[in-house]
LUMRO-319679 format. One line per 8 residues: number of its first residue (from 0); for each residue x, y, z of C-alpha. Coordinates in steps of 0.02 Angstrom, whole numbers. Layout:
<gutors>
NUM> X:Y:Z ~ ...
</gutors>
This chain:
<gutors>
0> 706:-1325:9 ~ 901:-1304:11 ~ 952:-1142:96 ~ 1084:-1106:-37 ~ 958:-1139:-184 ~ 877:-988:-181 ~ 937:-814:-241 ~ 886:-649:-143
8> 874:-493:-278 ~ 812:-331:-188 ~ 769:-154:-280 ~ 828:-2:-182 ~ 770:118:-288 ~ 609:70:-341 ~ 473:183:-317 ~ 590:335:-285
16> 490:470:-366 ~ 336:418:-270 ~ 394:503:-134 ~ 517:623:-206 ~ 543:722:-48 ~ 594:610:61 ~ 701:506:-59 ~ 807:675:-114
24> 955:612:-23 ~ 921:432:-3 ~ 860:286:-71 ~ 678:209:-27 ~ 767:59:31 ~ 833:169:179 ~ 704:266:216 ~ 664:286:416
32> 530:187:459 ~ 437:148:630 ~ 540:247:741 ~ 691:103:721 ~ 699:40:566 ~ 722:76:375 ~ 598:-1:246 ~ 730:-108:176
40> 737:-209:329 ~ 567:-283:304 ~ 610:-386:122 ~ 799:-403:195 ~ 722:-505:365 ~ 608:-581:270 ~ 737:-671:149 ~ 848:-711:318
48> 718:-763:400 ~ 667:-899:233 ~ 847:-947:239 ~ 895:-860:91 ~ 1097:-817:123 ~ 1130:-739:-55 ~ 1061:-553:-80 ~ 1111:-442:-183
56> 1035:-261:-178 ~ 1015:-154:-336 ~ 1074:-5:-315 ~ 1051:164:-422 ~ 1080:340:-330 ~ 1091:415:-166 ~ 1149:255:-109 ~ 1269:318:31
64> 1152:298:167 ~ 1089:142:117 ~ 1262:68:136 ~ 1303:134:283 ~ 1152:67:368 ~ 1204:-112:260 ~ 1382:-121:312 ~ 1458:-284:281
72> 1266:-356:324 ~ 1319:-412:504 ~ 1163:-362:577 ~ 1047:-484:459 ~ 1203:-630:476 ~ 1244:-596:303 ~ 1436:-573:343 ~ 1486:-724:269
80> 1647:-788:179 ~ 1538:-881:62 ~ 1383:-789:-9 ~ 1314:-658:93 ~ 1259:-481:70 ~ 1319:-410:-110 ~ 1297:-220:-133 ~ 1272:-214:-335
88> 1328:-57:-413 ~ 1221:48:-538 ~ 1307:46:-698 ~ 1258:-101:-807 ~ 1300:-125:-984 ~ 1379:55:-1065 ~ 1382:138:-894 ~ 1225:197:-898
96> 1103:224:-790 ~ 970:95:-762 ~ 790:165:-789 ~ 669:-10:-785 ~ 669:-169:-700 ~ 736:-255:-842 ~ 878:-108:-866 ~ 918:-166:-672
104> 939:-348:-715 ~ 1006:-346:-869 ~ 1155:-231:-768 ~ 1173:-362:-652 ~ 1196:-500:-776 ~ 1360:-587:-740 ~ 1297:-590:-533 ~ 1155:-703:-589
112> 1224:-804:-711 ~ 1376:-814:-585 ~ 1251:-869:-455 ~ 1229:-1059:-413 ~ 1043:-1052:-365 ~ 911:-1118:-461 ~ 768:-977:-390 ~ 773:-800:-383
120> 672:-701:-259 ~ 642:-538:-308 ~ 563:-408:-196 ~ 545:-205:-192 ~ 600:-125:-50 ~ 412:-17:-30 ~ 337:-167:60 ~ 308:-162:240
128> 243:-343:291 ~ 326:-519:375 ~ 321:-632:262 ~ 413:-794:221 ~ 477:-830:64 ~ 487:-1020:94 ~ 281:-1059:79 ~ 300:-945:-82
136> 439:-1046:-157 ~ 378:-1198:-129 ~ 223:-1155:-189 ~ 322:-1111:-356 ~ 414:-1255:-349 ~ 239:-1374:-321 ~ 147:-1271:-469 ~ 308:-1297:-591
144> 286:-1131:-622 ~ 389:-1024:-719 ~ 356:-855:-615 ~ 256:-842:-458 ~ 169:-680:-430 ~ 126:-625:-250 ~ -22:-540:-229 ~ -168:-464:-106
152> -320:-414:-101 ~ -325:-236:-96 ~ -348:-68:-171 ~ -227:0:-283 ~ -77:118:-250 ~ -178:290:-193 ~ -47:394:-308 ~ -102:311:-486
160> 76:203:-477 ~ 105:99:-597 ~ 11:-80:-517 ~ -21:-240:-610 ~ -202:-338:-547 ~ -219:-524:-592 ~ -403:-485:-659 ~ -420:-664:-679
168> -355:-827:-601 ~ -386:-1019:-611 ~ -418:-1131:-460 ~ -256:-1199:-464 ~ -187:-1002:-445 ~ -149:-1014:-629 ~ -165:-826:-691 ~ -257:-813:-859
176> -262:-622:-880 ~ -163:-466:-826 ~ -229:-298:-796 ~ -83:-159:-784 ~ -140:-6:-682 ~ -362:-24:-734 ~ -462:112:-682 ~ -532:8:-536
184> -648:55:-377 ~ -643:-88:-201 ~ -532:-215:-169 ~ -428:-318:-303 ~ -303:-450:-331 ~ -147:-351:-337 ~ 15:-391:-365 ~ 150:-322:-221
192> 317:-317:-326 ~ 370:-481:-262 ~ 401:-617:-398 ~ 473:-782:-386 ~ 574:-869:-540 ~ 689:-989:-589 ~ 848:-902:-609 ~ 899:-963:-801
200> 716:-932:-865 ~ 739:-743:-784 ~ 899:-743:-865 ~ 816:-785:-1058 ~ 672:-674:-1010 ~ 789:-512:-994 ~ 886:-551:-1120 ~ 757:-570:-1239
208> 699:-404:-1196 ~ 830:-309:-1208 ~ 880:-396:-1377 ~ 697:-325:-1419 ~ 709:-158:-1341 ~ 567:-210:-1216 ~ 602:-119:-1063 ~ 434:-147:-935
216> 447:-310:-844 ~ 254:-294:-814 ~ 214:-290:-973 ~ 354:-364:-1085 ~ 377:-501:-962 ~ 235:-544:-876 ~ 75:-469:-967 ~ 137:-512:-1150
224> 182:-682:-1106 ~ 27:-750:-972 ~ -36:-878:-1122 ~ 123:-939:-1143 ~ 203:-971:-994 ~ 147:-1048:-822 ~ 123:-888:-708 ~ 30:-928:-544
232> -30:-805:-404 ~ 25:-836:-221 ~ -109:-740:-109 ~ -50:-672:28 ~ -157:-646:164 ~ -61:-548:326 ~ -40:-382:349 ~ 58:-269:215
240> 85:-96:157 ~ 139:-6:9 ~ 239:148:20 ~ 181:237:-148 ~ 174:403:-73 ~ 200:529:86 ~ 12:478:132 ~ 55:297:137
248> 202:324:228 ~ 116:411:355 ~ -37:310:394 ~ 96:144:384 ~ 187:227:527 ~ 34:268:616 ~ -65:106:611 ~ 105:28:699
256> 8:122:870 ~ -105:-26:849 ~ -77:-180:951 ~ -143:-307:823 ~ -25:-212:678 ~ 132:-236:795 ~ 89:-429:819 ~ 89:-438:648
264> 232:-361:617 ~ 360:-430:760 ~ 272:-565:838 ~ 287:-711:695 ~ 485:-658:663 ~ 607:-529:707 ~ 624:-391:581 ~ 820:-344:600
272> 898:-182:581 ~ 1075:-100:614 ~ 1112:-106:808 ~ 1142:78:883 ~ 1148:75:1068 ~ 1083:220:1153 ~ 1013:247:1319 ~ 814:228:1370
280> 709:377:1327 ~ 707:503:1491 ~ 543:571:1530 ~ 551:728:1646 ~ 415:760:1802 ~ 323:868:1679 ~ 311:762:1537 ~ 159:657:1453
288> 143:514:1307 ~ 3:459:1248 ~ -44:308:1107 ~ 147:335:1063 ~ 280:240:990 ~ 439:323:1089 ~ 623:255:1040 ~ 801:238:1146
296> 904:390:1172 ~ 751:510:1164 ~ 725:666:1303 ~ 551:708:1321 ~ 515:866:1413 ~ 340:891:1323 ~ 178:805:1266 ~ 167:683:1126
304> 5:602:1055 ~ -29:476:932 ~ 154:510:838 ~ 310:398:816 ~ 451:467:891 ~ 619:415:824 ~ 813:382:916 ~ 897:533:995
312> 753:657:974 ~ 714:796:1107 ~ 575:903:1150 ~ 591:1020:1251 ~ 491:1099:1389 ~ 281:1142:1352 ~ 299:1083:1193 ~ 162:983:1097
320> 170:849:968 ~ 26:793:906 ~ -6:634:756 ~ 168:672:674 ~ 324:573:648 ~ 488:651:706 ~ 656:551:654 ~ 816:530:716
328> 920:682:803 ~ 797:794:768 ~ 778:947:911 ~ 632:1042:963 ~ 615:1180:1063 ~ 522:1243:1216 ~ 330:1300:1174 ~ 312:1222:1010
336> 144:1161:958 ~ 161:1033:814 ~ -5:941:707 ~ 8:832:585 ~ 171:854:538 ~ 356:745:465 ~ 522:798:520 ~ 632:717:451
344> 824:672:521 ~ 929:813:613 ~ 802:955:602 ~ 822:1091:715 ~ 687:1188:790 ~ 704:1332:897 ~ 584:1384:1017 ~ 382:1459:1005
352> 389:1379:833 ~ 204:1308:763 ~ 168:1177:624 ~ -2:1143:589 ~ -75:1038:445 ~ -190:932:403 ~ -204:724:389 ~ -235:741:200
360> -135:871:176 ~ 55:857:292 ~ 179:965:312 ~ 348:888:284 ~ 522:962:351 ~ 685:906:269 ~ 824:825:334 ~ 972:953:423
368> 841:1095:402 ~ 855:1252:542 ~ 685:1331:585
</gutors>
């Protein structure tokens, strides 16, 4: 496979409403994730990492953030005079708003019939997993397939998202029958928003669809048409997690306290993210951290268990965190007692302050809030 044959397309904005709270002022794409990261880092790396040098990223609101953490893509060697990273606004055709998958493509219609690739990658930004696209695409490329549909074994989204299940496939991977969001129980084949096509069959596909007013790309696309075109399923097999809700975010954070999860994760391939340098976390005399994931730059003066502490963050004196995620430049007090609990960037917390929730049901803190 040719490094420049192959076409990155990433949605930012995908799944925003699934987790409404936290996506207020940013996009899912750059939501904090694992005390370091953002979630668009994992798709991003992923496409590096299968020597994919052309990405564009869709783009749609509360986007600020997103490209500040971006930049010029220096951080994932996508700062390139030739190809690169390509931030794609969100205004397609009569400056509106896109509201669908296909609405996002069509938009971006003279960047992929500008492109020079023959494949298109295309790949949510709610998927926490190492992956690499190469196996998929040649896998495509060996099945002559027109699109290539990722998919796992798993339960469906726990929020009732929209999820498509390949309720049927041949030996060969050949799918012979769609299933868009069944009322299922246990473990399915289900698809994880990452498709792989040839770029001028996408380009017919979406334009047939919106010269049809067809706006799902699950169903217009790929459900209508699974008789009459060749769609396989790739199965993947590692470790992955969808962020469909505040629930899912959580226990993806909280599983990274697992060894195994980690090796998953970061063993097989770097997952790269905009450099900040910062000092080491300072522990004081009194302090104590246990099953914790602790970033640079922090000051711990308390305790923390089982929660993912992110950059900058300081606790002061007696305090007590306990299974909660605290993000970046956030600042607790003396003699707070915290359970089960997201804070999210820059929150400010005075002193004897208590938060106490439970697993099933959190408590989440916005970003800049004063308590």
């Amino acid at each position: 496979m040719k490094a420049n044959n192959v076409l990155g397309i990433i949605f930012s904005n995908m799944h925003d409403d699934k987790i409404g709270e936290m996506t207020a002022t940013r996009t899912m794409g750059s939501i904090p994730f694992g005390g370091r990261y953002r979630l668009i880092d994992f798709p991003l790396s992923n496409m590096v990492h299968s020597e994919i040098k052309t990405v564009g990223v869709i783009t749609k609101s509360n986007y600020q953030s997103l490209m500040d953490h971006l930049g010029s893509g220096k951080a994932w060697d996508l700062s390139r005079k030739r190809d690169g990273l390509f931030i794609l606004p969100p205004f397609g055709h009569g400056n509106s708003v896109y509201r669908t998958r296909i609405e996002a493509l069509n938009g971006i219609m003279s960047f992929l019939k500008g492109a020079k690739q023959d494949y298109v990658v295309l790949s949510d930004c709610n998927i926490v997993a190492t992956m690499d696209f190469s196996d998929i695409i040649s896998f495509h490329k060996e099945k002559n397939a027109d699109i290539t549909v990722v998919y796992k074994n798993m339960e469906r989204p726990d929020n009732g998202a929209e999820s498509l299940v390949l309720s049927c496939i041949g030996k060969n991977g050949r799918i012979k029958e769609l299933l868009i969001s069944p009322e299922t129980e246990g473990k399915h084949p289900c698809a994880v928003n990452i498709f792989v096509a040839g770029r001028e069959f996408l380009i017919k596909q979406i334009s047939d669809c919106v010269s049809r007013n067809k706006e799902s790309f699950l169903r217009d696309v790929l459900q209508s048409n699974v008789n009459d075109f060749k769609f396989f399923g790739y199965k993947f097999d590692g470790y992955l997690r969808l962020i469909t809700s505040m629930n899912s975010y959580y226990q993806a954070n909280m599983e990274l306290q697992q060894a195994e999860v980690r090796k998953a994760l970061f063993n097989s391939a770097p997952v790269y993210t905009k450099i900040r340098d910062a000092m080491p976390a300072l522990y004081s005399y009194d302090s104590k951290v246990e099953n914790s994931l602790i970033a640079d730059g922090c000051v711990i003066d308390g305790k923390v268990e089982n929660s993912i502490i992110f950059r900058n963050v300081k606790i002061g004196r007696h305090s007590i965190i306990r299974n909660s995620i605290i993000m970046q430049g956030t600042e607790i007090g003396e003699n707070c007692d915290i359970s089960y609990a997201i804070l999210d960037k820059d929150v400010i917390m005075g002193d004897d302050r208590r938060i106490f929730a439970l697993e099933n049901s959190l408590h989440y803190i916005g970003k800049g809030t004063n308590l």
